[in-house]
C-alpha positions in Angstrom: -9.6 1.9 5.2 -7.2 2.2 2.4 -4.3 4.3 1.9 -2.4 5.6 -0.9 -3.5 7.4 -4.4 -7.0 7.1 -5.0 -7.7 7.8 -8.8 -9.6 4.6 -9.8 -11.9 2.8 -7.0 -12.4 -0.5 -8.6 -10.6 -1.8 -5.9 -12.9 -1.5 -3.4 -16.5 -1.1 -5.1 -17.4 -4.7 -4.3 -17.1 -3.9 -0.3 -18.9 -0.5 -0.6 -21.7 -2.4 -2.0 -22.7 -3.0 2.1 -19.6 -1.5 3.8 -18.1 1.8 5.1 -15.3 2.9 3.9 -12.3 5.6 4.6 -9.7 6.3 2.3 -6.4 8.7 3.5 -3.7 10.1 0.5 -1.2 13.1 1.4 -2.2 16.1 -1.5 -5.1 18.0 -1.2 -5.6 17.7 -4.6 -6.2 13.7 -4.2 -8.0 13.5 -1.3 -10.6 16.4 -3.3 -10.2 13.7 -6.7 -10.9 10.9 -5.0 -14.6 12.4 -2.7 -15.5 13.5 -6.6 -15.0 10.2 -7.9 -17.0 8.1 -4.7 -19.8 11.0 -4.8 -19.9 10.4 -9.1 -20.1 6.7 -8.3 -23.0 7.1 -5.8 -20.6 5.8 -3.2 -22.0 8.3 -0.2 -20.4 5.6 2.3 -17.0 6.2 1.1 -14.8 9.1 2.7 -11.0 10.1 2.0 -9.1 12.5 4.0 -5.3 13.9 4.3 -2.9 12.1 6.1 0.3 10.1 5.6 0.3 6.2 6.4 3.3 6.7 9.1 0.6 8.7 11.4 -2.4 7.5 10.5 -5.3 10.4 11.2 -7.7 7.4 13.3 -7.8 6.2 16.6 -7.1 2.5 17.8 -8.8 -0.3 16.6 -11.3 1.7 14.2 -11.0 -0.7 11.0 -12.0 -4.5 10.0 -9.7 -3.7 7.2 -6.6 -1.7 5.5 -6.3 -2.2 1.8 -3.1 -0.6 0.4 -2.4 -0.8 -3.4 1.4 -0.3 -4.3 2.0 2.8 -1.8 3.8 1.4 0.6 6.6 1.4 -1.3 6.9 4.7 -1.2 7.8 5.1 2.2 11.0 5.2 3.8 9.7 3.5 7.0 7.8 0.9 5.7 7.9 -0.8 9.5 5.9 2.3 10.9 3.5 1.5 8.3 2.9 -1.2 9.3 2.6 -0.8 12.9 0.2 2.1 12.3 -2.0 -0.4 10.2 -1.8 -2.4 12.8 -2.9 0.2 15.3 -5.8 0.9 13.8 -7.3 -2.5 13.1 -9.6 -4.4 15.4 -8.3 -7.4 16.4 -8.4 -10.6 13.5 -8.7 -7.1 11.2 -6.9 -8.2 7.4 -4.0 -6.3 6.1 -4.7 -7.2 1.8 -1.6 -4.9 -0.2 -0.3 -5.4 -3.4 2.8 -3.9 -3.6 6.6 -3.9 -5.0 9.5 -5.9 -3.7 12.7 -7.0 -4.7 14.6 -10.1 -4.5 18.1 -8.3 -3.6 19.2 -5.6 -1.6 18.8 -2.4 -3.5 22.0 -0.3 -3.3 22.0 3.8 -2.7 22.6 4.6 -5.9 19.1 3.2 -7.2 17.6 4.0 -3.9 18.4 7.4 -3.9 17.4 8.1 -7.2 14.5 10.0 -7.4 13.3 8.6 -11.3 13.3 5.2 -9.9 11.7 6.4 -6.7 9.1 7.9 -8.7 8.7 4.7 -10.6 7.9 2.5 -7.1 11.6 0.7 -7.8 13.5 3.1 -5.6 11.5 2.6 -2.2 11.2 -1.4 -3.4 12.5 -2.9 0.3 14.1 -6.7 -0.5 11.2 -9.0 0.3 12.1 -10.8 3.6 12.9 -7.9 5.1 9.0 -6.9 3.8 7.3 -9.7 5.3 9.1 -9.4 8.7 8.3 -5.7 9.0 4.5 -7.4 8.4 5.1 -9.9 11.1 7.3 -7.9 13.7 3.9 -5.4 13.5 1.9 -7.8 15.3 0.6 -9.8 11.8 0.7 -13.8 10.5 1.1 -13.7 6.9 -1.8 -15.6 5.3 -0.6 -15.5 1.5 1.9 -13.9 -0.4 2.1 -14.5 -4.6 3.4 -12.9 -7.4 1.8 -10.7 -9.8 3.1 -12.1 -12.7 1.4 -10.0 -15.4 2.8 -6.2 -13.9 4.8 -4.2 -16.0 7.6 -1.5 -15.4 7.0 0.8 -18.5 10.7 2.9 -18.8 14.0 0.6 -19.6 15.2 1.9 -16.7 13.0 0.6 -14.8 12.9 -2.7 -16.5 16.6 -3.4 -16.5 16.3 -2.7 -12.5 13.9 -5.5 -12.3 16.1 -8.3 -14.5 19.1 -7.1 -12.2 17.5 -7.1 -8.7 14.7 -9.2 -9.1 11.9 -6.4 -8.7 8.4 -7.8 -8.9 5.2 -6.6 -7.7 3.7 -8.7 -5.0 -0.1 -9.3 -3.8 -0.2 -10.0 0.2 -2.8 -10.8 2.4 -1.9 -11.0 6.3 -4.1 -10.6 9.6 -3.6 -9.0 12.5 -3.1 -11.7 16.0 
């Protein structure tokens, strides 16, 4: 399963190759964008639906994997994410993300701003606190490494991420 805006699927092609696959975003609009784009690709295995990642629309244990990339973020409660995630995997399922996370505690006044929100530095949670909402959800981190070559494109943005260490972040954990 993955979650989050679907616009490009070259994250997952290799897996639909032999896999299944389900896909959730929130907007009608995406969910329609991203069937178009699996059905143009020849992908008839692949499915997306509505639904937000706090409630995930599937039952217990119903996935080998969820693939998020750089959504979570943009969720307030990034530990109900998790936990969901972890409801709906079968057990030893892998939790791969890549995602954004900040060295230092972010204060209201950038976390409340809705241009840096928008940007995926508003919702970026400090990333200790990150990984134990991983692990307090029932996961062991396997790996966890910097993407060194992401970009913020506005200066707004970018002076956020010299001043509170905002990075994007590739991590791969598995459920116990």
């Amino acid at each position: 399963m993955t979650v989050g805006p679907i616009d490009r699927l070259e994250p997952v092609e290799a897996a639909l190759s032999t896999e299944t696959g389900t896909g959730i975003d929130m907007p009608t609009e995406q969910v329609e964008k991203a069937n178009g784009l699996a059905a143009d690709k020849g992908f008839h295995n692949l499915t997306f639906r509505e639904g937000y990642i706090e409630d995930l629309p599937f039952g217990d244990a119903s996935f080998d994997a969820v693939i998020s990339n750089g959504v979570i973020n943009l969720s307030a409660e990034k530990g109900q994410v998790f936990e969901e995630a972890e409801r709906v995997l079968k057990p030893g399922g892998r939790l791969p993300l890549c995602d954004i996370v900040s060295e230092k505690q972010l204060p209201a006044s950038i976390k409340t701003d809705a241009d840096l929100w928008a940007a995926c530095i508003g919702g970026a949670e400090q990333v200790d606190s990150y990984v134990s909402h991983v692990e307090s959800a029932g996961f062991d981190l396997v790996d966890i490494d910097e993407n060194t070559e992401y970009e913020f494109t506005s200066e707004r943005a970018a002076n956020a991420c010299q001043k509170y260490g905002i990075k994007s972040i590739t991590l791969s954990a598995a459920k116990r």
